[in-house]
ZAKETOR-493858 format. One line per field, with one value per residue: z, x, y of N, C-alpha, C, O in turn. Coordinates in nm, 3 decimals. Each point is the difference from the previous one (the first is absolute). Layout:
// residues N
n_c3: c(Z,...) $
n_c1: c(X,...) $
n_c2: c(Y,...) $
ca_c3: c(Z,...) $
ca_c1: c(X,...) $
ca_c2: c(Y,...) $
c_c3: c(Z,...) $
c_c1: c(X,...) $
c_c2: c(Y,...) $
o_c3: c(Z,...) $
o_c1: c(X,...) $
o_c2: c(Y,...) $
END
This chain:
// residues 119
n_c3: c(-9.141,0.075,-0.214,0.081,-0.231,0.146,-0.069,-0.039,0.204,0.010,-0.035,0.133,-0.173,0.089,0.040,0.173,-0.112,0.035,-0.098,0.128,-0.029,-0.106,0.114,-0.132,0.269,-0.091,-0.255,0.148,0.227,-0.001,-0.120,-0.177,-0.215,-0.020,-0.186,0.256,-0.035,0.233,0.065,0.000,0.201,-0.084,0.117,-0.078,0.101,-0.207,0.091,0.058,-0.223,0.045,-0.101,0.024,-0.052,0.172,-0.076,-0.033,0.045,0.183,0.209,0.204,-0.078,0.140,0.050,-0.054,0.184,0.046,0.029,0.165,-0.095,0.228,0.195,0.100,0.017,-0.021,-0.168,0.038,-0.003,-0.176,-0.036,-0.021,-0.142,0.122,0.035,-0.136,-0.036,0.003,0.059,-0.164,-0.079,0.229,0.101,0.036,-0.249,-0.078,-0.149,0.204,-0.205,0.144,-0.080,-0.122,0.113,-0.081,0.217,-0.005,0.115,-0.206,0.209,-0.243,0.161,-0.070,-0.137,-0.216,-0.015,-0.100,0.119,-0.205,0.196,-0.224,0.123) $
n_c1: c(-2.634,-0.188,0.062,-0.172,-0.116,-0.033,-0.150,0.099,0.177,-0.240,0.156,-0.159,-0.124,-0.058,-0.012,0.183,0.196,0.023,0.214,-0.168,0.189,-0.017,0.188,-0.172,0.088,0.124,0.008,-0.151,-0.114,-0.011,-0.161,0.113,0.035,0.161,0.027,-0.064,-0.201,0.103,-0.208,0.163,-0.027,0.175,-0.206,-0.051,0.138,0.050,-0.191,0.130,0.068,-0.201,0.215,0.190,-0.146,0.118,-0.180,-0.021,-0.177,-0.002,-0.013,0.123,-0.170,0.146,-0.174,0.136,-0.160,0.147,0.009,-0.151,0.119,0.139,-0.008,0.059,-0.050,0.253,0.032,0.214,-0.156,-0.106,-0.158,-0.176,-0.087,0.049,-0.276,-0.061,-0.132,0.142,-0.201,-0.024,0.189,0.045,-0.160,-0.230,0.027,-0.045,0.172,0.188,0.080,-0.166,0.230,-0.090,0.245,-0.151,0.124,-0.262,0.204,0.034,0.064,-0.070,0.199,-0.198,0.180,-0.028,-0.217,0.130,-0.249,0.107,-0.140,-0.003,-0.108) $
n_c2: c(15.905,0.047,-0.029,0.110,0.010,0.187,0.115,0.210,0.025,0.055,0.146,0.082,-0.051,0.176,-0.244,-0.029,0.062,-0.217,-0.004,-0.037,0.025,-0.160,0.039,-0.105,0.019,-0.134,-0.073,-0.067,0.078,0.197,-0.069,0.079,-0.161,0.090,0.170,-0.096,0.043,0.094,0.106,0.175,0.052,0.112,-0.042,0.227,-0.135,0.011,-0.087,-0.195,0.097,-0.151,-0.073,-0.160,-0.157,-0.150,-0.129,-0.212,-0.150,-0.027,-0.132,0.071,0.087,0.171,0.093,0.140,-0.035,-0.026,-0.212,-0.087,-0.174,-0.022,-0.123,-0.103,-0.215,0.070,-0.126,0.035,-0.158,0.156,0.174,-0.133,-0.123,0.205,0.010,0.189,-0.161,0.211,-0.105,0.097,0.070,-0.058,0.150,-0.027,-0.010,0.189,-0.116,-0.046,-0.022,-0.053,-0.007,-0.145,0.001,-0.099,-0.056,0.003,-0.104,-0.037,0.159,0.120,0.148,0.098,0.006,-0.087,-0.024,0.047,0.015,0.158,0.067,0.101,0.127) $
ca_c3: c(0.013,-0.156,-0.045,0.019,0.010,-0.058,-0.072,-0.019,0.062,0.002,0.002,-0.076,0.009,0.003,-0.073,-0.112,-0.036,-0.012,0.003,0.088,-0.018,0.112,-0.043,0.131,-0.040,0.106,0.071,0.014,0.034,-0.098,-0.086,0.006,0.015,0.167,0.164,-0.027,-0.017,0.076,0.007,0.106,0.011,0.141,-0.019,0.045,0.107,0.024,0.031,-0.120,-0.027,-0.057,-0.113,-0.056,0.014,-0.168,0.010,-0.031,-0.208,-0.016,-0.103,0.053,0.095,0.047,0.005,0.116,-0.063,-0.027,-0.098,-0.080,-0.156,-0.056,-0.002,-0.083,0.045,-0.120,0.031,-0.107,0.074,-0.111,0.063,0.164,0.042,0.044,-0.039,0.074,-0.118,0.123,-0.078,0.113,0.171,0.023,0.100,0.064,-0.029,0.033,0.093,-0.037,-0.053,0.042,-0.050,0.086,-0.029,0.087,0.009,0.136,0.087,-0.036,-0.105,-0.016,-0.031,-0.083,0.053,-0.010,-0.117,0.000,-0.106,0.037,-0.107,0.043,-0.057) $
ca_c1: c(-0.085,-0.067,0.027,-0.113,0.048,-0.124,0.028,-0.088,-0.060,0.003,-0.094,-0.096,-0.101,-0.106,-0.098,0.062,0.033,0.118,0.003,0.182,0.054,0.025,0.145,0.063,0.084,0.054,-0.146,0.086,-0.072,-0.114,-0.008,-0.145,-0.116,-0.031,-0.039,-0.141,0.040,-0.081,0.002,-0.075,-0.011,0.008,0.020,0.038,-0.098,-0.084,0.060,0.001,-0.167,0.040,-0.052,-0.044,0.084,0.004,0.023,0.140,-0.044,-0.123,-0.102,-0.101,0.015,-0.099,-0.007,-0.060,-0.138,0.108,0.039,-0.093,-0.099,0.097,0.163,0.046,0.125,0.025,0.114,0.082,0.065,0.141,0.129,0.030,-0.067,-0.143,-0.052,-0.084,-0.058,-0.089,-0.029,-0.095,0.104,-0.043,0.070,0.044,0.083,0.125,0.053,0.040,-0.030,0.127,-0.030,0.045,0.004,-0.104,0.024,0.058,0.075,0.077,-0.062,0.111,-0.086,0.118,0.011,-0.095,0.029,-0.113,-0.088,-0.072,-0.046,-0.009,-0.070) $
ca_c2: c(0.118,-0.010,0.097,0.125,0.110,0.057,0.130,0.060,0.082,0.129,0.115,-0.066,0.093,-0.100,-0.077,-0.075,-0.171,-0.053,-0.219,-0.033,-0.116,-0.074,-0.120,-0.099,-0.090,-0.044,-0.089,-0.100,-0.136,0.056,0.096,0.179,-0.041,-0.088,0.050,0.087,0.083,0.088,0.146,0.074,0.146,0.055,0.118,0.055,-0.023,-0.147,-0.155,-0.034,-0.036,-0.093,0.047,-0.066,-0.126,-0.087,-0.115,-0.055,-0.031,0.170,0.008,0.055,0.158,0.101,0.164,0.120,0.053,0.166,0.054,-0.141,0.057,0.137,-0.031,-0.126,-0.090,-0.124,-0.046,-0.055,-0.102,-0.065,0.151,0.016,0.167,0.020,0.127,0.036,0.146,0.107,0.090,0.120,0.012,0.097,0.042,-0.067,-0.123,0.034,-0.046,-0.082,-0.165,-0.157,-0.108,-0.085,-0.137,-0.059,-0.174,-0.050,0.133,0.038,0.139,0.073,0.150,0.096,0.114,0.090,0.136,0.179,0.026,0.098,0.021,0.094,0.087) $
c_c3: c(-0.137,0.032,-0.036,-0.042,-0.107,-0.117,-0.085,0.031,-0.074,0.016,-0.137,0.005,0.041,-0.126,-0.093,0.021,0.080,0.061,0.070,0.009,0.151,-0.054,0.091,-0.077,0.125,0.063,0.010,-0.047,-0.096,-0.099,0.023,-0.011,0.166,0.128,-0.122,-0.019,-0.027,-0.063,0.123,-0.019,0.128,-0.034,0.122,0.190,-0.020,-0.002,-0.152,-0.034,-0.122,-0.155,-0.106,-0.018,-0.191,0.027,-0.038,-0.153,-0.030,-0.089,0.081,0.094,0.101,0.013,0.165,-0.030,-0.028,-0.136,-0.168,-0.102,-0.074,-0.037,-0.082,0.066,-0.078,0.018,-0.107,0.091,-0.073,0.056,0.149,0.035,-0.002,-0.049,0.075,-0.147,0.090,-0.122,0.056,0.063,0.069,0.097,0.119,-0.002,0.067,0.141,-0.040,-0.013,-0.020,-0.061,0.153,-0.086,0.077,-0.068,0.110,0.069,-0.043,-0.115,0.048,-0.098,-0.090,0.067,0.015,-0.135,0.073,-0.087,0.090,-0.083,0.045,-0.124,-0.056) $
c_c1: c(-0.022,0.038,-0.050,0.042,-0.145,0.090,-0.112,-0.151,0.027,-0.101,-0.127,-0.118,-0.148,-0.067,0.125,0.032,0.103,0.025,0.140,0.013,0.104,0.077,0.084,0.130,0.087,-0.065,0.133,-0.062,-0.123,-0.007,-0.098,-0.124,-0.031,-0.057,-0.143,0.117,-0.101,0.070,-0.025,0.001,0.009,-0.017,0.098,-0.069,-0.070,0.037,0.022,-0.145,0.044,-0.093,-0.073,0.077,-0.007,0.074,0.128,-0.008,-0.049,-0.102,-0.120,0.070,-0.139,0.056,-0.047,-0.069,0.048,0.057,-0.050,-0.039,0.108,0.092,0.021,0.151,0.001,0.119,0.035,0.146,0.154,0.072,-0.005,-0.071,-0.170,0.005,-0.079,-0.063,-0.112,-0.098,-0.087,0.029,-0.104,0.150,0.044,0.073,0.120,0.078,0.072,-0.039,0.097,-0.068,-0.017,-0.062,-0.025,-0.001,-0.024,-0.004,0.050,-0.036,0.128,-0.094,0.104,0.019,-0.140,0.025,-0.104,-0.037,-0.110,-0.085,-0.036,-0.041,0.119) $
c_c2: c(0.063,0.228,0.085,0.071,0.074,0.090,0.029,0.055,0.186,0.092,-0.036,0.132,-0.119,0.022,-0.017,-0.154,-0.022,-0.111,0.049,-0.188,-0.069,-0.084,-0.081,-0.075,-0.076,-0.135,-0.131,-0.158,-0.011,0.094,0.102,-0.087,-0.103,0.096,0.142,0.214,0.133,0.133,0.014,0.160,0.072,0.190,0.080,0.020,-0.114,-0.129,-0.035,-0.081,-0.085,0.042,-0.061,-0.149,-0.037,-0.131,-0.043,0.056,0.151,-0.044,0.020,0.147,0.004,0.065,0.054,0.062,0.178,-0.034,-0.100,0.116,0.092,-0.062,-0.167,-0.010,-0.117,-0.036,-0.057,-0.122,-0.075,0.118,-0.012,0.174,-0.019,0.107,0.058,0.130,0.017,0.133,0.091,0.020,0.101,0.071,-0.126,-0.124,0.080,-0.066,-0.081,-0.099,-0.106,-0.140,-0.146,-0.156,-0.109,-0.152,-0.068,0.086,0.034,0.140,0.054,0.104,0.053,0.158,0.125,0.101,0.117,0.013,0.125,0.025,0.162,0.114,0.086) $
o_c3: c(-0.087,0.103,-0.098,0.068,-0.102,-0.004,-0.019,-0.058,-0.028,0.023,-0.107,0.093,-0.033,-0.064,-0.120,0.056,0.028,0.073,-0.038,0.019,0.096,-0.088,0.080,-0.117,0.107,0.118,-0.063,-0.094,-0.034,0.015,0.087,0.089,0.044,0.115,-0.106,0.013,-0.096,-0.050,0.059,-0.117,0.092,-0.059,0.082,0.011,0.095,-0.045,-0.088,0.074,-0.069,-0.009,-0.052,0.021,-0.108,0.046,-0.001,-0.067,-0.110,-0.114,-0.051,0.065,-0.016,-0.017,0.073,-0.105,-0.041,-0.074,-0.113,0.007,-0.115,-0.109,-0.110,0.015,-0.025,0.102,-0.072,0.026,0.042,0.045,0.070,0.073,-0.048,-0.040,0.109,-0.021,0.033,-0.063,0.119,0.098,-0.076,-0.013,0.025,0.107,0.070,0.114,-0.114,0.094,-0.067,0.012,0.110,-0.061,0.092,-0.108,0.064,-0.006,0.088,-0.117,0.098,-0.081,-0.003,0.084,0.095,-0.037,0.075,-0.104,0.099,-0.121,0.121,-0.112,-0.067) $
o_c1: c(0.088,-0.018,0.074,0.087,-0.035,0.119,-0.091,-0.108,0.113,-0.116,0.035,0.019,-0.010,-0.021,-0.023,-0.073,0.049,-0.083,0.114,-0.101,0.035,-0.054,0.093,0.017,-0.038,-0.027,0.105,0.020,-0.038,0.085,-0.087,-0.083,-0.092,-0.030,-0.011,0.120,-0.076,0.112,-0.083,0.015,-0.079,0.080,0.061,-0.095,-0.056,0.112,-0.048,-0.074,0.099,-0.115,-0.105,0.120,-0.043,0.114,0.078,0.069,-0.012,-0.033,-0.110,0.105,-0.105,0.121,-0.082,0.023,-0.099,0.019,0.048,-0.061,-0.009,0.052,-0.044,0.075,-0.094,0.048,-0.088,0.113,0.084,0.111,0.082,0.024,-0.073,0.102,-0.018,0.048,-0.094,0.060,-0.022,-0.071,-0.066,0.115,0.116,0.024,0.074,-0.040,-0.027,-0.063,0.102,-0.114,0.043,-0.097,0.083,-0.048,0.098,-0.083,0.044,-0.036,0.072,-0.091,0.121,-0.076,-0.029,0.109,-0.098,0.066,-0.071,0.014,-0.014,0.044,-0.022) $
o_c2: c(-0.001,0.066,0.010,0.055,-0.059,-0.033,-0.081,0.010,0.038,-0.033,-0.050,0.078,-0.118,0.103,0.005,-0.082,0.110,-0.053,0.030,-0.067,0.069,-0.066,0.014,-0.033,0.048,-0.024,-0.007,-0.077,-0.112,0.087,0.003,0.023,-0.069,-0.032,0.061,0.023,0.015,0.004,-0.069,0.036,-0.023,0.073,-0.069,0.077,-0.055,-0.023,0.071,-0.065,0.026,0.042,0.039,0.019,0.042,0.004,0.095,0.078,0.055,0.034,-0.022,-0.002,-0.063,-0.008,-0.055,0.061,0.061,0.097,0.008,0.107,0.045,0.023,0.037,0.096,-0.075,0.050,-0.045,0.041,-0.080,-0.026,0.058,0.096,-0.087,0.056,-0.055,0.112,-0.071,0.087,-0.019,-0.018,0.071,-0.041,-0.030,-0.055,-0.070,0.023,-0.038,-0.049,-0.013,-0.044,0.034,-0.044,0.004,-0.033,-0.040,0.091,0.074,-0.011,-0.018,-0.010,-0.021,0.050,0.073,0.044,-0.005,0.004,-0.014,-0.014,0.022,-0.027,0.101) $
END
């Protein structure tokens, strides 16, 4: 079972910046470059909403039409870590953000960070 952990999640003003990160570890049968690798977003009352993906190689992304043109997802496969540089935050990005790791059948969620954004 592949290992999840987000941070840097915080309090934010709109129209600012921030890269919360994603660290995987606990891989057995496979490595971090072997599994696709997802954002999601759960606001406050709402279903989880899918954010954005990134291939094994990253060398292809999409995006959720909420947030195309703002956010960029990348990955560094030598640290076992993922990214997320979130820019133009508005009010509504506000919510927890979960990394997920994706092989097959085989997904594993991270805990979640908190990302507010607020006046």
């Amino acid at each position: 079972q592949v290992h999840l952990v987000e941070s840097g999640g915080v309090v934010v003003h709109p129209g600012g910046s921030l890269t919360p990160s994603c660290a995987a570890s606990g891989f057995t049968d496979f490595t971090f470059s072997d599994y696709a690798m997802n954002w999601y977003r759960q606001a406050p009352g709402r279903q989880r909403e899918f954010v954005a993906a990134i291939t094994r190689a990253g060398d292809n992304t999409i995006y959720g039409d909420s947030v195309k043109g703002r956010f960029t997802i990348y990955r560094d496969n030598a640290k076992n870590e993922m990214y997320l540089q979130m820019n133009s935050l508005k009010l509504e990005d506000t919510g927890v953000y979960y990394c997920n790791a994706v092989r097959g059948s085989r997904r594993s969620w991270g805990q979640g960070t908190q990302v507010t954004v607020s006046s």
